[in-house]
N, C-alpha and C positions, 0 to 999 in steps of 0.2 A: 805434695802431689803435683805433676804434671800432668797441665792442659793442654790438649792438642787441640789444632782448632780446625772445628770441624763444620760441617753444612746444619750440624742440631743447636746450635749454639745459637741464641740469642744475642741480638747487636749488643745491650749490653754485657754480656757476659764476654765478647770479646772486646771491648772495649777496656774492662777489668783487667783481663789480661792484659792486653797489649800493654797498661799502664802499670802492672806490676814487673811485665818486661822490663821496661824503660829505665821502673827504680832499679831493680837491680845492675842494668848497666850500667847504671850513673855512681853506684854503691861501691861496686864493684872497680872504679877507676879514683875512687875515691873523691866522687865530685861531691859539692855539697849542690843542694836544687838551685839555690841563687849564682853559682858558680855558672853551674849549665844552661841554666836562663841567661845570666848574660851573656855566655859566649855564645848563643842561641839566635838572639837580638829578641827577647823574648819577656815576657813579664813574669815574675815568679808567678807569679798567680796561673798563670796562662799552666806551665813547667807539674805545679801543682793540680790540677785542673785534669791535666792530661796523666800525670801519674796515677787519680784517684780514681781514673775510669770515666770521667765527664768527657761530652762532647767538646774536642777543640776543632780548630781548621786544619786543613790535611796540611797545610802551608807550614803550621807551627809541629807538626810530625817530622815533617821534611828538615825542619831546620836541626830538631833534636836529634836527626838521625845522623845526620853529616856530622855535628857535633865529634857525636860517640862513634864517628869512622863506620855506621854501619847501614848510608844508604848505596855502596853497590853490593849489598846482598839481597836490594830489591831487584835484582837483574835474577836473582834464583826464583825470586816468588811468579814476575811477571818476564819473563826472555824479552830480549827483541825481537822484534819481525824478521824475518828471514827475507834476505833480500831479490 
């Protein structure tokens, strides 16, 4: 089933998500979690943590996103400012 993530959703239920997101990207490139933790600058735990749906720092989102090539598709979610 796909979750769309919506304004009814409870923070953790998108937290669940975003962190089933994340394995799948990582799955899907065929990283394993301590792979992507390292390249991350990140603790597996931390990698695991944020997979399982737990609270991490936005900081350690940021890094797993660059990772997997997919923090400018935060430029879809939030635009810049228009100048």
């Amino acid at each position: 089933m796909i979750m769309e993530f919506t304004t009814n959703l409870t923070d953790t239920a998108v937290l669940e998500e975003l962190g089933q997101r994340i394995t799948r990207q990582r799955v899907d490139r065929n990283l394993t979690q301590a792979a992507l933790a390292d390249s991350a600058g990140l603790a597996k735990r931390t990698l695991e943590r944020l997979e399982s749906g737990s609270s991490v720092q936005l900081v350690s989102l940021i890094r797993v996103l660059r990772v997997l090539d997919l923090l400018p598709q935060l430029d879809a979610v939030l635009p810049p400012a228009e100048p």
